[in-house]
Steps between C-alpha positions, in 0.01 A plus 500: 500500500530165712586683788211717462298190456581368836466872700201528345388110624595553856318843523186370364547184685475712849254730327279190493581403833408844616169458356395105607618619860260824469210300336536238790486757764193653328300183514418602830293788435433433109542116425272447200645859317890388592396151334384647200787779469763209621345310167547780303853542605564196431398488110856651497626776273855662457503737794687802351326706665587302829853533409571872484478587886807259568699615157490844689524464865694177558446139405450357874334832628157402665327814412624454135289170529198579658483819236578261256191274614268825569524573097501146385187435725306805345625441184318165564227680601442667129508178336227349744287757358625541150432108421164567649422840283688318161315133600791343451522113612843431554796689609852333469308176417302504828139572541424860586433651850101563405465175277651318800283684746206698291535849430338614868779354630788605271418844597510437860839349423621817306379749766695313796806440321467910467508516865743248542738709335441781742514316772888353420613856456345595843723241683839620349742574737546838386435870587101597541607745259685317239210254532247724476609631157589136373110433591414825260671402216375154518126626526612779206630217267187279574274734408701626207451096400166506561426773258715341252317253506168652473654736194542208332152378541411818391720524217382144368183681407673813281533485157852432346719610842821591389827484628536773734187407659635128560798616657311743717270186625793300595705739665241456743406149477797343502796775545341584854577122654858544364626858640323417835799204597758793392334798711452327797858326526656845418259652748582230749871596421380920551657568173382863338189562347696658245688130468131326537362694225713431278486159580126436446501680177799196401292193686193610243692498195539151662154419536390590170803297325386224727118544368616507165690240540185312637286601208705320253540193746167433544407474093879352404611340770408266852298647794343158609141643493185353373570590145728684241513883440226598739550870454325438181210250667468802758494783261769642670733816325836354475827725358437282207103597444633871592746496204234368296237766541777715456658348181211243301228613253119587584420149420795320694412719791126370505617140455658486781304721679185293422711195660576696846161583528390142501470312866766335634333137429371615131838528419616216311827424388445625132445841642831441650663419202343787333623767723857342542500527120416853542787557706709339284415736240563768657809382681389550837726303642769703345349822641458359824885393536599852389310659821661212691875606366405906557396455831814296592690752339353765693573342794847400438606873376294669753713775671323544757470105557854484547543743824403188659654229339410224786141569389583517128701159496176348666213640250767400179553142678111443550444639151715192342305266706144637385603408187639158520121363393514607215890512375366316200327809371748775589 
């Protein structure tokens, strides 16, 4: 595990290189959007994402990096505008991109960093080919992000969402930003699309342990933002308010649905307390774990996982360190 530690240092080490050198080349044409995305960058983050280009194609590799970069810097991107659309104050215990800036701005921040993306993957050194398809799949997985994201705006306003719907929100929201690193290293790499298929099917079973993962961090653990548990403060459907629509009585389901429904600055921390104790009752923590343990399961046993085991070994590492936040619980 230490010596994963330190591979995984130096790679996100030149990652960030990669991306100061890019945003300082940029000022040139757009200095007051590389300022704001070089702020946002900054506010840090774990860079998994980041990491998986170089786990695949070779730790010192500079196309590994600057694909590495492309998907941290539009994984950036979402968060510009997420903070914005959740009006959330602090990410990582800095001020937001739009509280920094104003929302106007934020979203001129977002869109560019979009671009920025692009524009790293056009300067690989690589075959127009090759290139051109990396450039589809990151548009695909941006888009299949995007719409994530706006299922889950959409699903904040139906009534008692279960589980399968959850899961089928943040395949795209969040499963999207994690196959994208895989696909375009093994597409950088020309494996099969047999191979790549596989593949992304295993790096979403990532992202949605990762999300789940996330849901129980932000209400039980530390995510350095404004304020505890604001899933709950942004009436957002968590695995844990899934199982509970699922699982609770008529009346536990309108108590906590009556608490999601209030705005995110209504919400004080009583209501918080109430729908913790909700979960609690219900064990959703418990429930939550169990998908956590299937999916890892499913990965580990997967058959068809293991006809590339280079790939497998990668997805089974990163899935250990999703977790590490939150070994307490698990």
């Amino acid at each position: 595990m230490n010596k994963n530690r330190l591979q995984h240092s130096k790679i996100i080490c030149e990652v960030e290189k990669f991306l100061n050198g890019f945003l300082v080349n940029e000022k040139k044409t757009s200095p007051y959007c590389s300022q704001m995305a070089k702020y946002q960058l900054n506010s840090g983050g774990k860079r998994i994402r980041a990491l998986i280009p170089s786990l695949i194609i070779n730790n010192s590799n500079k196309t590994a990096i600057a694909l590495g970069a492309s998907v941290e810097m539009i994984h950036n991107a979402t968060l510009v505008h997420d903070d914005l659309q959740d009006g959330d104050l602090k990410r990582r215990g800095k001020l937001t991109v739009w509280k920094k800036y104003g929302e106007a701005q934020a979203i001129n921040c977002g869109d560019a960093m979009f671009y920025y993306a692009i524009k790293m993957i056009n300067g690989l050194q690589l075959k127009s080919q090759i290139k051109e398809s990396i450039c589809e799949l990151a548009l695909n997985s941006t888009l299949q992000v995007i719409e994530g994201q706006a299922q889950e705006f959409l699903m904040k306003d139906e009534k008692n969402p279960k589980i399968s719907r959850y899961l089928g929100v943040i395949r795209g929201k969040t499963s999207g930003l994690f196959s994208l690193p895989v696909l375009i290293a093994m597409q950088a790499l020309e494996y099969s699309k047999n191979d790549m298929l596989i593949a992304k099917n295993a790096a979403e079973g990532l992202g949605l342990l990762f999300q789940i993962q996330d849901d129980l961090l932000d209400i039980y653990g530390d995510k350095k933002r404004d304020r505890k548990a604001t899933d709950i403060a942004e009436g957002k459907t968590s695995l844990l308010v899934a199982h509970v629509n699922e699982n609770a009585s008529t009346k536990d389901k309108k108590k906590l649905q009556l608490i999601l429904k209030k705005s995110r600055f209504d919400t004080n921390q009583n209501d918080v307390t109430q729908a913790l104790d909700v979960f609690e009752k219900y064990n959703a923590i418990g429930a939550s774990v169990t998908h956590i343990n299937k999916i890892k399961n499913d990965l580990c046993f997967s058959k068809k996982l293991r006809k590339i085991p280079e790939i497998r070994k990668i997805i089974l590492d990163l899935c250990e360190l999703s977790l590490e936040p939150i070994k307490g619980l698990i």
